[in-house]
C-alpha positions as a Markdown table, in Angstrom:
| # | Residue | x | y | z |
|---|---|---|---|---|
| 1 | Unk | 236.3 | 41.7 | 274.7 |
| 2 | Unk | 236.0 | 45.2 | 273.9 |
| 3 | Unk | 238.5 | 47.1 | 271.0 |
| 4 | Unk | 236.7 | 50.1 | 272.4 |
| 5 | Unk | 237.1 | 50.9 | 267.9 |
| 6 | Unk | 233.7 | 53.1 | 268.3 |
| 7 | Unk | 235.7 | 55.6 | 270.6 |
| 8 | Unk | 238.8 | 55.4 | 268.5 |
| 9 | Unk | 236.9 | 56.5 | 265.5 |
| 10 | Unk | 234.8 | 58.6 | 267.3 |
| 11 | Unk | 238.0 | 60.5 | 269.0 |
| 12 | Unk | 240.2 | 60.3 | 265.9 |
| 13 | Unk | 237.8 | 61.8 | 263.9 |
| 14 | Unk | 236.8 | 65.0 | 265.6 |
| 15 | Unk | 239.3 | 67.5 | 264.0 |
| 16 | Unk | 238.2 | 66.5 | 260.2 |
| 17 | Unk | 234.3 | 66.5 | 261.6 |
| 18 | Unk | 234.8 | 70.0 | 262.7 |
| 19 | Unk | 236.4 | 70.6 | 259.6 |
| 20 | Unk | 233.5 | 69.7 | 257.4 |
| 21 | Unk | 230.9 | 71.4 | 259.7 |
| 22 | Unk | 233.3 | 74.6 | 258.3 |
| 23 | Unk | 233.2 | 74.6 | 254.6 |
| 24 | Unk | 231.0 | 77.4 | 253.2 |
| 25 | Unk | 228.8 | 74.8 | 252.1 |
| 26 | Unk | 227.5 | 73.1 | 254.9 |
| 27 | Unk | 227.1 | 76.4 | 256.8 |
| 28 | Unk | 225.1 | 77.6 | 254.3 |
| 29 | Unk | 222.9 | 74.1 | 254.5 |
| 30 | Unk | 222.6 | 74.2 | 258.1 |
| 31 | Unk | 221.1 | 77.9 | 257.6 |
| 32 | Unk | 218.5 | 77.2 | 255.1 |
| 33 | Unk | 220.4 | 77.8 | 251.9 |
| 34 | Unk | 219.4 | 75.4 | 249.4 |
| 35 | Unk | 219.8 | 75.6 | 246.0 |
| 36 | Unk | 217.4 | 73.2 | 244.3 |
| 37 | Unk | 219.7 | 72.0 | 241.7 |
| 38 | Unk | 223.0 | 72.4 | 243.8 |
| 39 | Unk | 220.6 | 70.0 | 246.1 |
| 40 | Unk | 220.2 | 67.6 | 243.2 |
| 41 | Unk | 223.9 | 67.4 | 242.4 |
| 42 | Unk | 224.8 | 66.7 | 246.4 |
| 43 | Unk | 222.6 | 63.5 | 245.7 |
| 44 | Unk | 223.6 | 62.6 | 242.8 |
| 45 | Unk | 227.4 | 62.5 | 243.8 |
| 46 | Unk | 226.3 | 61.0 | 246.8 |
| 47 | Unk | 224.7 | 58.2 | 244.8 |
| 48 | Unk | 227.9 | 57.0 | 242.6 |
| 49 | Unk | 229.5 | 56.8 | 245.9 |
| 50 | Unk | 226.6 | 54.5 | 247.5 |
| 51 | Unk | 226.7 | 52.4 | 244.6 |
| 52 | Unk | 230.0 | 51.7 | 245.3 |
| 53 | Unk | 230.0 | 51.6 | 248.8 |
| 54 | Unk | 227.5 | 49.2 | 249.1 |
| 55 | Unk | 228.6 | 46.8 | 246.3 |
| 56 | Unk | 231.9 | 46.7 | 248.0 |
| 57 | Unk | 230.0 | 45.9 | 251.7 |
| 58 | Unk | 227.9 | 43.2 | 249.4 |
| 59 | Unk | 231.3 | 41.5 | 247.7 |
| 60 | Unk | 232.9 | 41.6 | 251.2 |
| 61 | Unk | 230.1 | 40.7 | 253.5 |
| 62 | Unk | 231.3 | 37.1 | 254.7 |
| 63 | Unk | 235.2 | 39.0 | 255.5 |
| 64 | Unk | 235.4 | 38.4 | 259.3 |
| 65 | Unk | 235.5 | 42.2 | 259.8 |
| 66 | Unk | 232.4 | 43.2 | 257.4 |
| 67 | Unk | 230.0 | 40.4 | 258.4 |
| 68 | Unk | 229.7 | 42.1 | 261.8 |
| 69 | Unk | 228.7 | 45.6 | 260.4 |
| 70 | Unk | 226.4 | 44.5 | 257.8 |
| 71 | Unk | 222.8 | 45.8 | 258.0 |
| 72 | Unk | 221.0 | 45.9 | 254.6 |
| 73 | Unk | 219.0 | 48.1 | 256.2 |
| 74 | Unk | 221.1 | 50.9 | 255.8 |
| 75 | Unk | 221.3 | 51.0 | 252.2 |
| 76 | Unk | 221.2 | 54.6 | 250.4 |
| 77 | Unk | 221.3 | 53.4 | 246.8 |
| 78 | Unk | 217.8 | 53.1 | 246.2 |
| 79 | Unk | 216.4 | 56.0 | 248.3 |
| 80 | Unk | 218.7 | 57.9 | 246.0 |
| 81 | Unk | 217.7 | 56.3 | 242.9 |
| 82 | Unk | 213.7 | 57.6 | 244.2 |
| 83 | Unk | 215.7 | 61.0 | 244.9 |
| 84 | Unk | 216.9 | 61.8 | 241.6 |
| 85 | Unk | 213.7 | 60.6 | 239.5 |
| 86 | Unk | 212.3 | 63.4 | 241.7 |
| 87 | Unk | 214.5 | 65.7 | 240.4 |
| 88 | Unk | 215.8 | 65.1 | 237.1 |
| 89 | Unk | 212.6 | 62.8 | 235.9 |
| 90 | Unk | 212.8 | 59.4 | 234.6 |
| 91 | Unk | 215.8 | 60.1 | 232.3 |
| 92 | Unk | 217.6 | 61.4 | 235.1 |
| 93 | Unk | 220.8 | 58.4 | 234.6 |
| 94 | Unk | 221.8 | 60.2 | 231.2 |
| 95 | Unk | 221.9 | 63.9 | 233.2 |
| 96 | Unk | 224.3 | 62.9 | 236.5 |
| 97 | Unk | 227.9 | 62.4 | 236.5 |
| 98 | Unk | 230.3 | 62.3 | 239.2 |
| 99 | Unk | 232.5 | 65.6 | 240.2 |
| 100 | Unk | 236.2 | 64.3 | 240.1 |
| 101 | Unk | 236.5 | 64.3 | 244.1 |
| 102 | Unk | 233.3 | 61.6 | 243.9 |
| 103 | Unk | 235.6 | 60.1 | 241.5 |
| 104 | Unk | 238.3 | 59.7 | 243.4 |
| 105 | Unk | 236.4 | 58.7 | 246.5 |
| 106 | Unk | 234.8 | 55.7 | 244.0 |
| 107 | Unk | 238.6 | 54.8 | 243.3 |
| 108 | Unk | 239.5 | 54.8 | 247.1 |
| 109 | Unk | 236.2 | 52.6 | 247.9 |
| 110 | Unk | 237.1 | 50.4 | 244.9 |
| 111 | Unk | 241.2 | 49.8 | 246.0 |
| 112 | Unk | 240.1 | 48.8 | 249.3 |
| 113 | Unk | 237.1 | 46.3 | 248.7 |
| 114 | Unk | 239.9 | 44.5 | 246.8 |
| 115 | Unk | 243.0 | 44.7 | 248.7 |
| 116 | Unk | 241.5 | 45.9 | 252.9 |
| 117 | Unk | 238.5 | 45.2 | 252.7 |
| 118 | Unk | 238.6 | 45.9 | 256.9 |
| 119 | Unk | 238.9 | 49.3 | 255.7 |
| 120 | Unk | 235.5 | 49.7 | 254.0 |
| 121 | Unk | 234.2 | 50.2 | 258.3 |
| 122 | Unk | 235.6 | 53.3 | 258.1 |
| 123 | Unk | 234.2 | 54.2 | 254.9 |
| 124 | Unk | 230.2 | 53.1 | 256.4 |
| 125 | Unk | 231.0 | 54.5 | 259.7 |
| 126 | Unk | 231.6 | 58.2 | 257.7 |
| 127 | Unk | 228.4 | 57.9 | 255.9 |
| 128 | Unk | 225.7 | 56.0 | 257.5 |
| 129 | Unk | 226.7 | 57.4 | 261.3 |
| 130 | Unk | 226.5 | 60.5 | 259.7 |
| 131 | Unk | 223.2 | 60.0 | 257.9 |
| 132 | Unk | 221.7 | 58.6 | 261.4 |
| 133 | Unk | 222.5 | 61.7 | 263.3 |
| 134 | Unk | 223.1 | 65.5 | 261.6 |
| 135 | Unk | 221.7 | 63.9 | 258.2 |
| 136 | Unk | 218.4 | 64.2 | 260.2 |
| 137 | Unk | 218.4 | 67.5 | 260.7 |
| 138 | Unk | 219.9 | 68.5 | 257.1 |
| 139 | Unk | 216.7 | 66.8 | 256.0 |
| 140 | Unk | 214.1 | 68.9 | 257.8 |
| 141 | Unk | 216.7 | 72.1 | 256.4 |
| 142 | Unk | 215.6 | 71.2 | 253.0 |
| 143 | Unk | 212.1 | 69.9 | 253.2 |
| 144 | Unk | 211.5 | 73.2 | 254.7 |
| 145 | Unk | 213.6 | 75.4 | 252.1 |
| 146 | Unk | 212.5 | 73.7 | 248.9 |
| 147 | Unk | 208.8 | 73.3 | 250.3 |
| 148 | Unk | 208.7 | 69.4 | 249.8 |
| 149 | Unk | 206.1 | 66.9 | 251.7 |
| 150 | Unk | 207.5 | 64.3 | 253.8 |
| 151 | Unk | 210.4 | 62.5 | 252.4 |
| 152 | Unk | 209.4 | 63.9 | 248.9 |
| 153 | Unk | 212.8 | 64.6 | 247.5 |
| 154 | Unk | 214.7 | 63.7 | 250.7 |
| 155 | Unk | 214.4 | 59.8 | 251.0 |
| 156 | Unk | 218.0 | 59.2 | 251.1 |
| 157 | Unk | 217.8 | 60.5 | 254.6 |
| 158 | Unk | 214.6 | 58.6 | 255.2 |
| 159 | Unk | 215.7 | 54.9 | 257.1 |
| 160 | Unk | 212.7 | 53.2 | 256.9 |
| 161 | Unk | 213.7 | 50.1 | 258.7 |
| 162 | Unk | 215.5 | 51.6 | 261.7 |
| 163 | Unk | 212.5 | 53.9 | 263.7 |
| 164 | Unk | 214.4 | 53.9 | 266.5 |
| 165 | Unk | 217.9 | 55.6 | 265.1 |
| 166 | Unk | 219.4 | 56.4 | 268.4 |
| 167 | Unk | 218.9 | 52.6 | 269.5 |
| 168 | Unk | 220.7 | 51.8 | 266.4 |
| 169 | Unk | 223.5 | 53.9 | 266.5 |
| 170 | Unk | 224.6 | 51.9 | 269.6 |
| 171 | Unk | 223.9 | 48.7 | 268.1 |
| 172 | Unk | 226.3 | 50.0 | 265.8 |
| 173 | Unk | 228.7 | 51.2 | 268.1 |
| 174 | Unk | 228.6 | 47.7 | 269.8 |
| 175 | Unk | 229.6 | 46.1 | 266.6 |
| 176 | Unk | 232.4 | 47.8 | 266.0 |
| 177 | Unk | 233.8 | 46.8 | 269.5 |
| 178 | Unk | 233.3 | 43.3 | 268.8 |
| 179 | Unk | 235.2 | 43.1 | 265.6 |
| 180 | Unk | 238.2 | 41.1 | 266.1 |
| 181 | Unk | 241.0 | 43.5 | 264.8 |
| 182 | Unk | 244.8 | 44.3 | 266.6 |
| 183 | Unk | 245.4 | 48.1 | 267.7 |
| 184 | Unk | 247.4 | 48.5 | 264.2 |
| 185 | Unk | 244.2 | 47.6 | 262.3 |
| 186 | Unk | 242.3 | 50.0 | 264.6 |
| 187 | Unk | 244.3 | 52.6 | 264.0 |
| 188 | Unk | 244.7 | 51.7 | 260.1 |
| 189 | Unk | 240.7 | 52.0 | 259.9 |
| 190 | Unk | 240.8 | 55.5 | 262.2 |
| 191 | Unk | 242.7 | 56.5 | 259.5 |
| 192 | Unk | 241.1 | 55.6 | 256.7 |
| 193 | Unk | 237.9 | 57.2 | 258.1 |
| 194 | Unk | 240.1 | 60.6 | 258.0 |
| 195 | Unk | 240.9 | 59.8 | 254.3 |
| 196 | Unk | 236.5 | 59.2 | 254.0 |
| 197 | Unk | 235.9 | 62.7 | 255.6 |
| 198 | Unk | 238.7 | 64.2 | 252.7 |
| 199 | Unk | 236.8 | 63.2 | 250.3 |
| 200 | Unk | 233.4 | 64.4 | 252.1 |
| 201 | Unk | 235.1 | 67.7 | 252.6 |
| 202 | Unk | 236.6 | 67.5 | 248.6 |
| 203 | Unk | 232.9 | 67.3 | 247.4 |
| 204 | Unk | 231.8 | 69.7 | 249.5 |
| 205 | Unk | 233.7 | 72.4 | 248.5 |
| 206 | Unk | 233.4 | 71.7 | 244.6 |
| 207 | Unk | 229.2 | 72.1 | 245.1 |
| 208 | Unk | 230.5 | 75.0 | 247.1 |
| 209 | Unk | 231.5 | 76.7 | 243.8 |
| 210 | Unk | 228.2 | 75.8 | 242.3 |
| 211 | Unk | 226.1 | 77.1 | 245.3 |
| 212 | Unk | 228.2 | 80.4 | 244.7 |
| 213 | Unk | 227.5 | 80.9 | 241.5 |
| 214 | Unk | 223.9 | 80.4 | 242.2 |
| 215 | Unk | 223.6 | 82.7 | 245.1 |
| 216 | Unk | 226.1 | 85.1 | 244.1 |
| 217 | Unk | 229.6 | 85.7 | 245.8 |
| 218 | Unk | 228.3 | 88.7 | 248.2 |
| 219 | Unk | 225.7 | 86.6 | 249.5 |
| 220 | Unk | 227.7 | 83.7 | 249.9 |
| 221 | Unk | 230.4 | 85.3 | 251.8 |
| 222 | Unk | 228.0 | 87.0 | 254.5 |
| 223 | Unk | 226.0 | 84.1 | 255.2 |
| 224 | Unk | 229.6 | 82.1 | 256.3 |
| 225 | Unk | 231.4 | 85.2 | 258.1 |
| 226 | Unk | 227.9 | 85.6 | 259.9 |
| 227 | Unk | 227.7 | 84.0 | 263.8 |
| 228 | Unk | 225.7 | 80.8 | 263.8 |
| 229 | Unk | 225.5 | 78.8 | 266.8 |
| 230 | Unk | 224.3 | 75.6 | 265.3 |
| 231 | Unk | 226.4 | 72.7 | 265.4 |
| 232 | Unk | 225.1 | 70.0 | 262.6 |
| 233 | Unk | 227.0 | 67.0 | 263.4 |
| 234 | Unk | 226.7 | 66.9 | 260.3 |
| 235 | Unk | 229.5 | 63.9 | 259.1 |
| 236 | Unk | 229.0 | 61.7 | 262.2 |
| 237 | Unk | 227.9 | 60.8 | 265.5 |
């Protein structure tokens, strides 16, 4: 029986996915403005939040609710880990930190593994669906801005084990409506997904400020204010 949970989240979610798709930085992104090093910090936020994520999806993969949604295959961590070497060299661990809203997404990710663990769906959903679908096209943005060779400073969005992504997506999709969960939990995890984009969005406007002191304020400001008609999907799908 159906919880119908992938059009809950997919519904409940479409006012914070526009949101994102909004902040200065992702517009400049989806128009080909990369900053190399801006670049570089993206990942490297994203990877103390994969860390995380994935440790708490490994602790909690026998809970009734996670054993359903969880596919090694879409690890980040190590793509990441290939990602950075790229760009900060071998000793690139002593040069990355985490900006305070990848902090507190860490925290978040970290309360729930231990007290609601059924939360952490919403928290993979976010990410990975996201990664699947506008992370696709993000990826092609920057292998053509920074001049890079195939995944060459891009694995993270590089899912080696799933070829066929849109054939996955609905696998995914089909798990989530066989988890056994009540409409409260449903709507507990809709909500936590929310809180997942927050964070997304929090991180996104602190590179923002980086990306604007690289390109300048002037620049910046046109590039958003200008029309563009492409939508990235950038969050999730």
């Amino acid at each position: 029986m159906s919880n119908n949970l992938a059009i809950k989240l997919r519904a409940g979610t479409q006012q914070a996915h526009a949101a994102i798709e909004n902040i200065g930085f992702m517009k400049c992104f989806v128009k080909g403005v990369v900053d190399r090093n801006c670049f570089a910090k993206f990942l490297s936020n994203l990877y103390f939040v994969y860390s995380e994520l994935e440790a708490a999806l490994e602790t909690n993969k026998n809970h009734p609710c996670i054993s359903v949604l969880y596919f090694r295959e879409l690890n980040r961590k190590a793509n990441l880990e290939k990602d950075l070497e790229f760009y900060y060299g071998s000793g690139w661990r002593n040069q990355i930190k985490p900006l305070a809203p990848a902090q507190n997404y860490i925290s978040r990710i970290r309360e729930v593994s231990a007290s609601y663990p059924e939360l952490l769906i919403a928290h993979a959903y976010t990410r990975y669906m996201g990664d699947l679908s506008g992370g696709q096209m993000l990826q092609k943005v920057v292998q053509s801005t920074l001049n890079l060779e195939g995944y060459q400073g891009t694995s993270f969005y590089n899912f080696e084990e799933i070829p066929d992504k849109t054939a996955f997506k609905n696998k995914y999709r089909q798990a989530l409506n066989t988890i056994a969960i009540d409409d409260t939990t449903a709507d507990r995890i809709v909500a936590e997904a929310n809180y997942s984009f927050h964070f997304n969005m929090q991180m996104a406007k602190e590179l923002e400020e980086i990306l604007i002191k690289s390109i300048g304020e002037v620049m910046f400001h046109k590039l958003i204010n200008s029309h563009n008609s492409d939508n990235t999907q950038v969050a999730t799908n």
